[in-house]
C-alpha positions as CSV (number, residue, x, y, z in Angstrom):
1,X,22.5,-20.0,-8.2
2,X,25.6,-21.5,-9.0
3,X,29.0,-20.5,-7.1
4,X,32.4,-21.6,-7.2
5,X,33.8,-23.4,-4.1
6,X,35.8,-20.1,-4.1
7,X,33.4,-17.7,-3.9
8,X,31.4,-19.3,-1.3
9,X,34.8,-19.9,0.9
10,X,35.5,-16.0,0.1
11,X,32.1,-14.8,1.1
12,X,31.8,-16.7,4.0
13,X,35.3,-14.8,5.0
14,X,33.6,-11.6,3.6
15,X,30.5,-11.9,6.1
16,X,32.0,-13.0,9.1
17,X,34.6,-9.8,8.8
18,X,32.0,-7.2,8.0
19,X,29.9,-9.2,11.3
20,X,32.8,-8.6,13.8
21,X,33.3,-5.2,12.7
22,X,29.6,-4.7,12.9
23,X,29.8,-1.6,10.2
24,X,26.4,0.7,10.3
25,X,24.5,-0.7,7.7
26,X,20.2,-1.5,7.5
27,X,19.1,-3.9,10.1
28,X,17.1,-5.9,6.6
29,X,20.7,-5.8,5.4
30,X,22.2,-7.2,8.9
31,X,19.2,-9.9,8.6
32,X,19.9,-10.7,4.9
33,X,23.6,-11.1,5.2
34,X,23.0,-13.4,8.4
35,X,20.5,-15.3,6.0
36,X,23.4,-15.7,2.9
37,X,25.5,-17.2,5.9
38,X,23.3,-19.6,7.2
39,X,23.0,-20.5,3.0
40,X,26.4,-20.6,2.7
41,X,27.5,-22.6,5.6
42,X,26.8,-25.7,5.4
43,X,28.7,-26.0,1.9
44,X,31.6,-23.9,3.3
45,X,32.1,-26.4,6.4
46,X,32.5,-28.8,3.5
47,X,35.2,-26.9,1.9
48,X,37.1,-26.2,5.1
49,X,37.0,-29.8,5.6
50,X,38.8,-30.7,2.1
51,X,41.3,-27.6,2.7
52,X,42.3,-28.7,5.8
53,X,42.5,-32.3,4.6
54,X,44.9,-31.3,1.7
55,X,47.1,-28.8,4.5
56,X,47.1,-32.2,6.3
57,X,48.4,-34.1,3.2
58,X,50.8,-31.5,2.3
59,X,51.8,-29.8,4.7
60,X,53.1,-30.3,8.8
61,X,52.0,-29.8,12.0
62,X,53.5,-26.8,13.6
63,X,54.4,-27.0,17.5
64,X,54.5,-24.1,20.5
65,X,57.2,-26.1,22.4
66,X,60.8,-28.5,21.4
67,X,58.5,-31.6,22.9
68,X,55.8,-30.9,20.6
69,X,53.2,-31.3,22.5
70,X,51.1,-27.8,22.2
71,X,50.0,-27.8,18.8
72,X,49.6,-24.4,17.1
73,X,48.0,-25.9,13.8
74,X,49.1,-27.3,10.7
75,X,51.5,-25.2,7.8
76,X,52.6,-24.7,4.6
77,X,54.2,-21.6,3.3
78,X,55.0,-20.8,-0.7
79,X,58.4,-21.8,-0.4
80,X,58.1,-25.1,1.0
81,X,58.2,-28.2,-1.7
82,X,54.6,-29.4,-1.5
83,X,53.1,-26.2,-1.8
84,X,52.5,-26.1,-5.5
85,X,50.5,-29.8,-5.1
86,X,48.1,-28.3,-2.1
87,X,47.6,-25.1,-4.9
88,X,47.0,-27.7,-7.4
89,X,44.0,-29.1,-5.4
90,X,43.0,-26.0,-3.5
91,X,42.6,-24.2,-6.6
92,X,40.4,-27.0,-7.8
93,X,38.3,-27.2,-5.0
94,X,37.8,-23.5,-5.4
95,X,37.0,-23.7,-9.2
96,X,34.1,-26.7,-8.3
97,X,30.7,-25.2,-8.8
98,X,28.3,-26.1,-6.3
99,X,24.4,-25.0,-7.2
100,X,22.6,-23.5,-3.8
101,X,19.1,-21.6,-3.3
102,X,20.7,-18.3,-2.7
103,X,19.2,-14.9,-2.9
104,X,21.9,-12.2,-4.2
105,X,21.4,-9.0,-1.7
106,X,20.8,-5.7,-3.2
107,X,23.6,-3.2,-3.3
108,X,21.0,-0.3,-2.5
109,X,19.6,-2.5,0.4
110,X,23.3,-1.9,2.2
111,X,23.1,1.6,2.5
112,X,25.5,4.3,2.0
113,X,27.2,5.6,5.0
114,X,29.3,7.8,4.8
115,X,31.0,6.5,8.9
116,X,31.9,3.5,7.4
117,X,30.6,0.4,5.5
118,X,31.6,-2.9,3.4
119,X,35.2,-2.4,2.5
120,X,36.6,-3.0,-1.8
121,X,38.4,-6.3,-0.6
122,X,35.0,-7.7,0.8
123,X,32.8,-6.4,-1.9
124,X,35.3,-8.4,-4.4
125,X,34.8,-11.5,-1.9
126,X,31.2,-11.4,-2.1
127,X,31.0,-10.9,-5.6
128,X,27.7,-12.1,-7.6
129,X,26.3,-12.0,-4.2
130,X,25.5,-8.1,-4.1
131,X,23.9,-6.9,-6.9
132,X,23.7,-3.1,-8.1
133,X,20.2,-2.9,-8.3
134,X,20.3,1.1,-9.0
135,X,22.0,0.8,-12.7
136,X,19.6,0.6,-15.2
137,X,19.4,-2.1,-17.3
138,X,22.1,-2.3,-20.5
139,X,20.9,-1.2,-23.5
140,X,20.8,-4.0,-26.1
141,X,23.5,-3.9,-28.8
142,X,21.8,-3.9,-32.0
């Protein structure tokens, strides 16, 4: 299946939120989301490599202390003057497709409970990789 650099960083955002909140859902869809995240990861490590190299280029390391020396991470907001050249290459690290043996997981598969469940934002992050399996096919336009 072929996914952007952007869905694959998305969805690996997607699964590791709906894990820490561990929502009531099938235990085959605990299993297959924990499969789509061992798929995913080693391409995603990749991409959080290259982002963080382009935050690095771009942007600056941000300190706890005057002395800087307790780092809190590297920066860059909107408003600071590099920020449309990291978007530049983030957003073309995100459009790269990248073509990986991924199974899609079925919507009905997740369940529907009512307590609680996958949330809009992490459906959209996921994307192509739930499918609605319980729509009928569209009928061909003749």
């Amino acid at each position: 299946m072929k996914l952007t650099g952007g869905r694959i960083f998305d969805a690996m955002k997607a699964i590791v939120q709906i894990s820490e909140r561990q929502i009531a859902i099938p235990m085959l869809a605990k299993y297959r989301f924990k499969v789509l995240h061992d798929q995913l990861e080693p391409t995603f490590t990749n991409i959080e490599v290259a982002r963080t190299a382009i935050v690095q280029t771009y942007g600056e390391e941000k300190f706890r202390d005057p002395e800087k020396t307790q780092s809190i991470g590297w920066g860059l907001f909107p408003n600071d003057e590099k920020f449309p050249l990291y978007l530049s290459q983030w957003n073309a690290l995100r459009a790269q497709e990248f073509d990986l043996n991924v199974k899609p997981i079925p919507l009905a598969m997740i369940g529907n409970d009512p307590k609680g469940g996958i949330e809009i934002g992490e459906f959209s992050m996921l994307g192509e990789l739930i499918f609605d399996n319980t729509e009928p096919p569209a009928e061909p336009v003749a």
